[in-house]
N, C-alpha and C positions, 0 to 999 in steps of 0.2 A: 737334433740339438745335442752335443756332447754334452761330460760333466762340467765342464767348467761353463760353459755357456747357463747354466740349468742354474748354476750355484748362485755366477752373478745375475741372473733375471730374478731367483727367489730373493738376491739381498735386497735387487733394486725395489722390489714387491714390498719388503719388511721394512724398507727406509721409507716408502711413503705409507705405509700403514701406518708407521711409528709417526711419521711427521703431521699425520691428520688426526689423529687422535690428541695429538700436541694443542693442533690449533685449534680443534673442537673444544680444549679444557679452557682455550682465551675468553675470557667469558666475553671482553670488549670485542673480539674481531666482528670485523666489518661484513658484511652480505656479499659485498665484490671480491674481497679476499676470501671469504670461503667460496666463492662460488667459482674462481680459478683455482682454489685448489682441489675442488670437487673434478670438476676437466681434468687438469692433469695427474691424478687418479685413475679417473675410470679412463683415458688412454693408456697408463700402468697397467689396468685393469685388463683392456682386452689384450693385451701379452700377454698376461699372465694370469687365466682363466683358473686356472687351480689353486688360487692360494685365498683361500679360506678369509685370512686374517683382514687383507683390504676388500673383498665381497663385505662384510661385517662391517668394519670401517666406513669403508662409505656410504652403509646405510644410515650407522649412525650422526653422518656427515649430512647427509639428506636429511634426516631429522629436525641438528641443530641448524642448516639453512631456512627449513621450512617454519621454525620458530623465532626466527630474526627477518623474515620476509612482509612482506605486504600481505593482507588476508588475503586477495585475490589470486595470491602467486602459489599460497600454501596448498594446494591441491596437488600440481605440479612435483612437489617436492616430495608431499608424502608419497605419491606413487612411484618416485624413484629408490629411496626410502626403500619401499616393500618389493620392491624388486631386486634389491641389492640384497635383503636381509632371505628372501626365497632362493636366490642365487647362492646364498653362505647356505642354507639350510639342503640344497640340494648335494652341494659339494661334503659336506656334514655327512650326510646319509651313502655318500659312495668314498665312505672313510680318506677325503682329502681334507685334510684339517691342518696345513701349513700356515702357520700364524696365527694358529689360535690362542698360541703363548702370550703373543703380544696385547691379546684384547679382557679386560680388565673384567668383563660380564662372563668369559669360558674359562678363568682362572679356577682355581681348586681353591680358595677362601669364599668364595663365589657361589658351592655349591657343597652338596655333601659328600663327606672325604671319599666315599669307598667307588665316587664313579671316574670312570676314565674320560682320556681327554676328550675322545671322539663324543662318548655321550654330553659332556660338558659344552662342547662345542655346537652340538646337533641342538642342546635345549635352549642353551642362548640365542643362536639365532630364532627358532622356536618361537620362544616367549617374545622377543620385540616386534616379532611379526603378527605374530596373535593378538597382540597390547592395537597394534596398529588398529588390525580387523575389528576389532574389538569395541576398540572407543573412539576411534576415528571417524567421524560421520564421511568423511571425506572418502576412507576406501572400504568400509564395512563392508563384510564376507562373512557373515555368521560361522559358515558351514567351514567355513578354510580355517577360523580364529577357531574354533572348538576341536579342532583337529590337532594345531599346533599348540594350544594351550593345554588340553586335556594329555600330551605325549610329556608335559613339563610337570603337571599335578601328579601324576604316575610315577613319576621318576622322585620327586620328593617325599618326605617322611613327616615334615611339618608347614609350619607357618612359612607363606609364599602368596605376594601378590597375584601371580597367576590363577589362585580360587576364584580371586574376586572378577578379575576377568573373564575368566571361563565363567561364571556362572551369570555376568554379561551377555556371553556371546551366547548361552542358549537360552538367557529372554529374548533374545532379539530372534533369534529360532524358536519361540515360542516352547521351547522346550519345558515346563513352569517346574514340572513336579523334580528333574534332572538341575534345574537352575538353585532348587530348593536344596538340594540333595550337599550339592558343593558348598553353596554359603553356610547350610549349617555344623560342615566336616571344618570347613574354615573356621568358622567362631569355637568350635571345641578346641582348636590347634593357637588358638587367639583370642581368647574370650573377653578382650579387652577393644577390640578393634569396633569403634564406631560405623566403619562404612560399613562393615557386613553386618551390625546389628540394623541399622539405617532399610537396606535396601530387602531386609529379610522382615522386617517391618511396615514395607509397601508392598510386599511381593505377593500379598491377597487383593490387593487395590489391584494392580497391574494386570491379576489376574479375570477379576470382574471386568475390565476395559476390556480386554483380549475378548473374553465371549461377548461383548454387546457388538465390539466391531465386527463380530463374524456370524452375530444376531441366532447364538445359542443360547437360547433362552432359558431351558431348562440349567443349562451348567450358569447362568447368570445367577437363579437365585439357590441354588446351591453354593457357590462361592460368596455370594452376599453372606450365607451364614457364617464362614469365616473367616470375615472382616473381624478383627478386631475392634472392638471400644473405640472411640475417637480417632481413629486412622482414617474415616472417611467422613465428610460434614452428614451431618443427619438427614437435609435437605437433598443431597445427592443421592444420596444411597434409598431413600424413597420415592426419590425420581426414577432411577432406573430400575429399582422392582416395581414399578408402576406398569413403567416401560415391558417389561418381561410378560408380568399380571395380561397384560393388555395382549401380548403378541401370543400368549399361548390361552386365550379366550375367555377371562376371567374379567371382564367389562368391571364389575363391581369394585374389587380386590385393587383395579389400577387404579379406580378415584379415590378408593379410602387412602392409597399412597400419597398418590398426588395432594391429596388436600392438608394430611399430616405432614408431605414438605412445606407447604405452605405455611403451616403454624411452626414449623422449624428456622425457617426463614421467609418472611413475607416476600422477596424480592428471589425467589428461587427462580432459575431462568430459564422459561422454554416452560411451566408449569402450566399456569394460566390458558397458555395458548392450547396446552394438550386437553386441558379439561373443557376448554370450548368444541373444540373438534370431535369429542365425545359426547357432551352434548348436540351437536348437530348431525353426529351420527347414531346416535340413537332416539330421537325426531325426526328420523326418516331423512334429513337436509342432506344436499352438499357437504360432502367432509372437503375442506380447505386446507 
């Protein structure tokens, strides 16, 4: 391909990046009109595999179709989406960053003054695809969202939604104490920011659930001790060191729980039935 051939393929590439972000801001366009202009894109697209700017674009073109679609279709979309935004991210990292001027998330107001374009580029894409992994039940990747988040929190110096996700994506990695680490560097850079007081708030809850589901009992009631005050009903939380009492051979200790959720809440669920089964396994009976 000469230069002039190169020249006009990169325009044709920057006219339809330029054109789809256009129609992406229509807040009214239609699902059939974005969804031909997503086609004749990504046929732009396989031309012109190097330009940065419509890989990025059309992810965030997947995005806004996959938010005007039918809940059934929305799968479909995010995973085009996150393909489009790995494909920006890979071109990103082997410094082809054509078009990245055009896209309003790798701008320099966008981020902090002293990084260039290539990293501006590499984070943006980055972060939409982490955000994806993230909080999408639909494509969740823990391990790929911690990666491409955690390359965004590094490169920043303050407050950035990316904390909050990365520290997302390694609860969902069971990562607790690492998940802990990020929400609380966040709330020092935002000390105002409710979700990360919120989720740094449950994240001793979250973490009692984790070891019952994995029936570690000893880290059960060592994390029960740092539950906070009323973060967890009082009924629950003597149910499951009942639960614990019980699994690690302490017969007595799980009914004195159990019976104190009961006085905590008379209708505690699943009590009742546990202190039967313990009475009939310690009368020699059938445990049920």
């Amino acid at each position: 391909m000469n230069l002039l051939q190169q020249l006009l393929g990169g325009g044709a590439a920057a006219s339809q990046t330029r054109h789809l972000l256009r129609r992406c801001d229509q807040p009214t366009v239609s699902i059939d009109v974005l969804r031909r202009e997503i086609e004749a894109a990504e046929r732009e697209r396989a031309r012109h595999r190097g330009h940065f700017g419509l890989a990025f674009a059309l992810g965030h073109a997947c995005e806004r179709a996959g938010a005007a679609s039918a809940w059934e279709e929305r799968g479909t979309w995010t995973e085009r989406a996150l393909a489009h935004y790995e494909a920006a991210i890979d071109l990103a990292e082997s410094g082809q960053i054509e078009g990245s001027d055009l896209i309003p998330a790798a701008a320099p107001t966008a981020w902090e003054d002293a990084l260039p374009p290539r990293e501006r580029a590499l984070l943006a894409a980055s972060y939409h695809a982490g955000l994806i992994q993230s909080a999408d039940f639909r494509a969740r990747d823990p391990r790929r969202a911690i990666e491409h988040l955690t390359r965004v929190v590094d490169a920043v110096s303050g407050s950035h939604p990316a904390r909050y996700y990365l520290g997302e994506a390694l609860l969902l990695d069971r990562q607790f104490d690492e998940a802990e680490r990020v929400w609380t560097e966040g709330l020092r850079f935002a000390p105002e920011d409710s979700a990360l007081t919120s989720v740094l708030r449950h994240l001793p809850v979250d973490r009692v659930h984790h070891d019952v589901k994995v029936g570690d009992w000893l880290a059960v009631l060592g994390d029960l001790e740092r539950v906070p005050d009323g973060a967890m009903p009082a009924s629950e939380r003597l149910t499951i060191e009942g639960d614990a009492r019980l699994a690690l051979g302490d017969a007595n200790g799980a009914r004195r729980c159990w019976l104190a959720a009961l006085d905590a809440d008379h209708v505690a669920v699943g009590v009742r039935r546990r202190l039967r089964r313990l009475d009939r396994s310690e009368a020699g009976g059938p445990v049920l």
